[in-house]
One Martini backbone bead per residue (centre of mass of N, CA, C, O) as a GRO file, in nm:
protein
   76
    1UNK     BB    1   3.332 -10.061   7.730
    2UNK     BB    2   3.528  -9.814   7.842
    3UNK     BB    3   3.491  -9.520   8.003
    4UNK     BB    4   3.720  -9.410   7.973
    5UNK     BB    5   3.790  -9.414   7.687
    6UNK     BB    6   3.522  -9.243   7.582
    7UNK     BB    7   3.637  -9.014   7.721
    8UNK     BB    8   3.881  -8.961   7.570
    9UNK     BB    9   3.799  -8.968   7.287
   10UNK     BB   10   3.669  -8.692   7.314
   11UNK     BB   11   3.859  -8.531   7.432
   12UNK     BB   12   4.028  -8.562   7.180
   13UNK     BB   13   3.858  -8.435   6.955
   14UNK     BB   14   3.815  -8.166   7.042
   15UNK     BB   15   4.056  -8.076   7.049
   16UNK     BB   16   4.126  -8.142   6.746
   17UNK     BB   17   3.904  -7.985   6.647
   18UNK     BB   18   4.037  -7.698   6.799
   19UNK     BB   19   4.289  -7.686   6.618
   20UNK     BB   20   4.196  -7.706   6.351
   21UNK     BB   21   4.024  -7.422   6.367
   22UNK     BB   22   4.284  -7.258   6.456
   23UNK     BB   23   4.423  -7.275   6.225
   24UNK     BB   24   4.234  -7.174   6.012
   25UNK     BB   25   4.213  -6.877   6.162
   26UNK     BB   26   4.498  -6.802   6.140
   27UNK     BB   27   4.560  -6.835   5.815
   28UNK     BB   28   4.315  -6.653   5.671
   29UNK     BB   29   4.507  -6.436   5.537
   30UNK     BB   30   4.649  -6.665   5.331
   31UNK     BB   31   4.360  -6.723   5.207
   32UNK     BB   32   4.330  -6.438   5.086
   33UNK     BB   33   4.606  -6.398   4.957
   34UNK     BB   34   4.529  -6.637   4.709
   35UNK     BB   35   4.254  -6.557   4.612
   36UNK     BB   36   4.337  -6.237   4.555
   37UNK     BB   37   4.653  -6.227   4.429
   38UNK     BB   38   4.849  -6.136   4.556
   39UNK     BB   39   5.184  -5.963   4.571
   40UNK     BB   40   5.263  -5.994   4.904
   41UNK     BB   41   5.229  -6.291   5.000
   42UNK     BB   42   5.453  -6.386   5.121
   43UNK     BB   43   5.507  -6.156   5.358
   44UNK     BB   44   5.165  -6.238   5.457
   45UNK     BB   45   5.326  -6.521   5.552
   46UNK     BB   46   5.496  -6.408   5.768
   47UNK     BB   47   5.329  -6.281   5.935
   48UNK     BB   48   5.191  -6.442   6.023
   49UNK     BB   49   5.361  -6.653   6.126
   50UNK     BB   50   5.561  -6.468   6.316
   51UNK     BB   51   5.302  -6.204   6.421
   52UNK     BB   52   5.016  -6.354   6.450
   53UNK     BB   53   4.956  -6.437   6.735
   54UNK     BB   54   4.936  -6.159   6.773
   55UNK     BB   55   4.654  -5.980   6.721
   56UNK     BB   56   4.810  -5.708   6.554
   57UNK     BB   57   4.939  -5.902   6.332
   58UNK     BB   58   4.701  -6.056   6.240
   59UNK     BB   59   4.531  -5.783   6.148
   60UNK     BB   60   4.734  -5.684   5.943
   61UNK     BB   61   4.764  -5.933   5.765
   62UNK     BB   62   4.458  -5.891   5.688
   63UNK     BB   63   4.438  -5.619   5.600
   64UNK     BB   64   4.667  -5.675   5.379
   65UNK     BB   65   4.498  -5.894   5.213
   66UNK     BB   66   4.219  -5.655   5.172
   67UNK     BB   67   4.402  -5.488   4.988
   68UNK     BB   68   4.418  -5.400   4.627
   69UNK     BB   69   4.697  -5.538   4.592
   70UNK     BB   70   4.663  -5.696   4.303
   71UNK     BB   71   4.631  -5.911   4.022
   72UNK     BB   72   4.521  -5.936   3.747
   73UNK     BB   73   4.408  -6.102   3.472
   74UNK     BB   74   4.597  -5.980   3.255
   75UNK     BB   75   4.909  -6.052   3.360
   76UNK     BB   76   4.979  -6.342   3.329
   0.00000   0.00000   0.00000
């Protein structure tokens, strides 16, 4: 097999990789506020999409997904 072959697959894989978990990292406001059943998940899902990119937009919409108003189990 040629070296540059394998050199090219590891360096896609890494990218791709790097690419997954970033964007899992990106998205963590919203599976927080999804698992904790969050009233304004919607919200919380615009605000990270739209000013996640920046540190304190990310920051706060994970604040705001870790703070109390969320549903109740018996409200279903």
């Amino acid at each position: 097999m040629n070296a540059e072959l394998i050199y090219l697959g590891i360096f896609l894989f890494l990218v791709l990789s790097w690419l997954f978990f970033a964007l899992i990292i990106y998205f963590i406001p919203i599976i927080v506020g999804y698992v904790r059943k969050h009233n304004n998940l919607l919200a919380i899902c615009l605000m990270t999409i739209f000013i996640g990119w920046t540190f304190f937009g990310w920051l706060a919409a994970l604040l705001w997904a870790l703070n109390s108003d969320t549903k109740d189990d018996n409200e279903d």
